[in-house]
N, C-alpha and C positions, 0 to 999 in steps of 0.2 A: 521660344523661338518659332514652335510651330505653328502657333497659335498668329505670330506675326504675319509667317509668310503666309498662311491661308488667307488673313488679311487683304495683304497686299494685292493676293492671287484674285482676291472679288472686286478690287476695285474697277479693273477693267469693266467684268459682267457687270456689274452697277452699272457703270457710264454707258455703255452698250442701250443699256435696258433703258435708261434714263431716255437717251436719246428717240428710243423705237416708239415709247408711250406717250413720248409729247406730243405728238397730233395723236389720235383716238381715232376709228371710227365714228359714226355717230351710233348710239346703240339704242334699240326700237324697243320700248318696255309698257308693263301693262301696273296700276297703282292694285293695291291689296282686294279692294272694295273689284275692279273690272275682273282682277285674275280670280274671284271665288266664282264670279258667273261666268266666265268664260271657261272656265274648268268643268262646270257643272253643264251649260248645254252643250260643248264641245265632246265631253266626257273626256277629257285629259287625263293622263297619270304626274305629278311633279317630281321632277329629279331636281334639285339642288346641289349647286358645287359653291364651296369652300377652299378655306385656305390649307385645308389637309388633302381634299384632291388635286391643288395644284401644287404641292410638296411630294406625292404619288408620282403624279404625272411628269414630275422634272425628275425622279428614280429615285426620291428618299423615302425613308422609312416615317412615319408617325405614330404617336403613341399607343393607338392599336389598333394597327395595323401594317405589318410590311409591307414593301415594296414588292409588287408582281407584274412581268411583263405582263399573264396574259389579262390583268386587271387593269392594267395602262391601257392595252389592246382594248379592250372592250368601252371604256372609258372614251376612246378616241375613238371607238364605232359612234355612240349617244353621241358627241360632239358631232362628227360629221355628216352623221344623218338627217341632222334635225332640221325641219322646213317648216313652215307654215301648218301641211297638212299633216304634220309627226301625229301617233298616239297619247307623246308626252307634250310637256314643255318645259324648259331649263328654267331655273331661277340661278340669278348671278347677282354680285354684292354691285348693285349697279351703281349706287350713288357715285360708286368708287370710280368704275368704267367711266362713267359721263362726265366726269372732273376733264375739267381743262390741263394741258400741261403744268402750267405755272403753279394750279391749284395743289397739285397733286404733288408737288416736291415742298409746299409750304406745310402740307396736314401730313403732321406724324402720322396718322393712322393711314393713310392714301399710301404714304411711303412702302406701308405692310402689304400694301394690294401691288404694288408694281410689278409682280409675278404673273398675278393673275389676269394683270390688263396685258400684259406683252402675250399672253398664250389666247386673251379673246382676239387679238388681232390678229395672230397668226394661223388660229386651228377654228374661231367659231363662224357660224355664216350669220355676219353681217346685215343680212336685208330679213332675219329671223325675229319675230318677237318672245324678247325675256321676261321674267318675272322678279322680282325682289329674293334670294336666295331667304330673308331672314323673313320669312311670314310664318311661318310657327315661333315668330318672338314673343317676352315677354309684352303683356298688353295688347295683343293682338286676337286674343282665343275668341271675342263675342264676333270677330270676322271668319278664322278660318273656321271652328265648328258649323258653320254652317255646310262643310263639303263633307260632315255624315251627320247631321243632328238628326235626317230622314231617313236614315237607314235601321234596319230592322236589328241585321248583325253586323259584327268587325272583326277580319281578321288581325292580332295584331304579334307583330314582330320586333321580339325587344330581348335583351338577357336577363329580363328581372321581369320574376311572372307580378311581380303587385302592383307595376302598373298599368299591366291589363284590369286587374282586380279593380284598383281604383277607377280606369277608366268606363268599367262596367258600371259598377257603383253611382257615378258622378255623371253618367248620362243614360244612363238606362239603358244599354244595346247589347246583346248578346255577346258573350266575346271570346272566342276561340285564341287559345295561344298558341304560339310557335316559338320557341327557344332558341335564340344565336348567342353563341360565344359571346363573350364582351368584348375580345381582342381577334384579330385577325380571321374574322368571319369568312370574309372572301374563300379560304380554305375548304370552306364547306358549303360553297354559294349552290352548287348543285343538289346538295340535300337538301339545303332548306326552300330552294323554288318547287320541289317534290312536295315537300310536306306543306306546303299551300297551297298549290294544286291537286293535291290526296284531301284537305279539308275542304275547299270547295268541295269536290265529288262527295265525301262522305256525309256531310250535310246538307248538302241539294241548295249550296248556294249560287248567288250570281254577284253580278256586281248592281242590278238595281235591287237588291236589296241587302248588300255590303258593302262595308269598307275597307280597303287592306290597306293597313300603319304600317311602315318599316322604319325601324330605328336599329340600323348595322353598320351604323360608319358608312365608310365609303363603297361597301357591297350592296348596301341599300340604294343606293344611284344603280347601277349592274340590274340587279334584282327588278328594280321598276321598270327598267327597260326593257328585260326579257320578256316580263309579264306583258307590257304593251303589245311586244311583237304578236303577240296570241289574242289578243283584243280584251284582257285584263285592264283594268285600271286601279293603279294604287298609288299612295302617295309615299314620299320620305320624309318624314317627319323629324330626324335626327333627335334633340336633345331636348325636344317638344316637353317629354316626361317628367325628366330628372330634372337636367340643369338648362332651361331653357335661356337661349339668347338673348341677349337686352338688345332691342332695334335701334336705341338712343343712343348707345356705344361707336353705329356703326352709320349715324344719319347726321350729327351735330357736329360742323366745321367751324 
């Protein structure tokens, strides 16, 4: 029975939502190949939003990680802030955004994005250029390796020290680790922007001669932003490591 009425209870927000996302903005983005150079002479940081930040953002929990205002807060600073001349740039699941009305209630998988298209038209600016959220997907790495293949060191930020190991390995770059929970990082996002900012100093690095990985869920967006504010550049890499994203998944209508 409960399970009915909550039913019920979404069909409304469905129809709502339905209605908000059929006309789109038009959204301003940049192909894989423009965003590795434009990252690299710009000297950009990449934040990434997914279907787990805008599950945050609407005040549910995901699988690891809670729900925190002041993580929605901060989340809605990087959303608002972001202009032309940002530190960073946002990558968003654009294929989905740029779908037509019509398109986007025919494709199962658009269906899955109708979250995310009603919060880019509500909270992002519009006249901004995006990025493809999924460019650390599978089949991708002989493009994005090119934003450290020159770099000397890397910081990297992950809960499992052996894919620093490996990444040391497999490309030859020094590689300092930094340790985050596997679940609910956010709790200790203030420790861990110390302790890479304590390994720059203690190593006499920069960012022309490193690279800083984050893979922390959704603290990892947070974390690159703060770092930008300071004139850091780092990327979010998410599940780059482990279980990287298929871009085919999320580009074949």
């Amino acid at each position: 029975m409960n399970n009915r009425i909550n039913f019920v209870y979404r069909i409304p927000r469905f129809l709502n939502r339905l209605i908000y996302t059929y006309r789109m903005p038009k959204i301003n983005y940049m192909d894989i190949e423009e965003t590795i150079e434009h990252v690299l002479e710009k000297r950009k940081s990449i934040i990434r939003w997914g279907d787990g930040e805008t599950d945050l953002f609407e005040g549910y929990n995901i699988v690891y990680q809670e729900f925190s205002e002041n993580l929605r807060k901060e989340m809605l600073e990087f959303i608002v802030d972001y202009e032309e001349e940002s530190a960073y740039i946002i990558g968003l699941p654009v294929k989905f955004l740029k779908m037509s009305g019509w398109e986007s209630i025919k494709n199962k998988r658009a269906r899955l994005w109708m979250r995310t298209r009603e919060l880019f038209k509500r909270y992002f600016n519009h006249n901004s250029i995006y990025i493809d959220a999924f460019i650390f997907g599978i089949g991708l790495e002989d493009k994005y390796k090119k934003l450290w293949n020159l770099k000397e060191n890397c910081i990297f930020v992950h809960n499992n020290i052996k894919h620093a190991e490996n990444f040391e390995k497999k490309y030859g770059i020094k590689t300092y680790f930094v340790e985050v929970k596997p679940s609910n990082s956010y709790s200790l996002i203030d420790k861990y922007e110390k302790q890479i900012m304590n390994t720059l100093k203690k190593f006499n690095l920069n960012n022309d001669n490193t690279a800083i990985l984050i893979s922390a869920g959704p603290a990892a967006k947070v974390l690159v932003y703060r770092l930008s504010k300071v004139g850091i550049v780092s990327f979010d890499t998410g599940h780059c490591w482990d279980n990287p994203l298929n871009p085919e998944l999320f580009t074949r209508f």
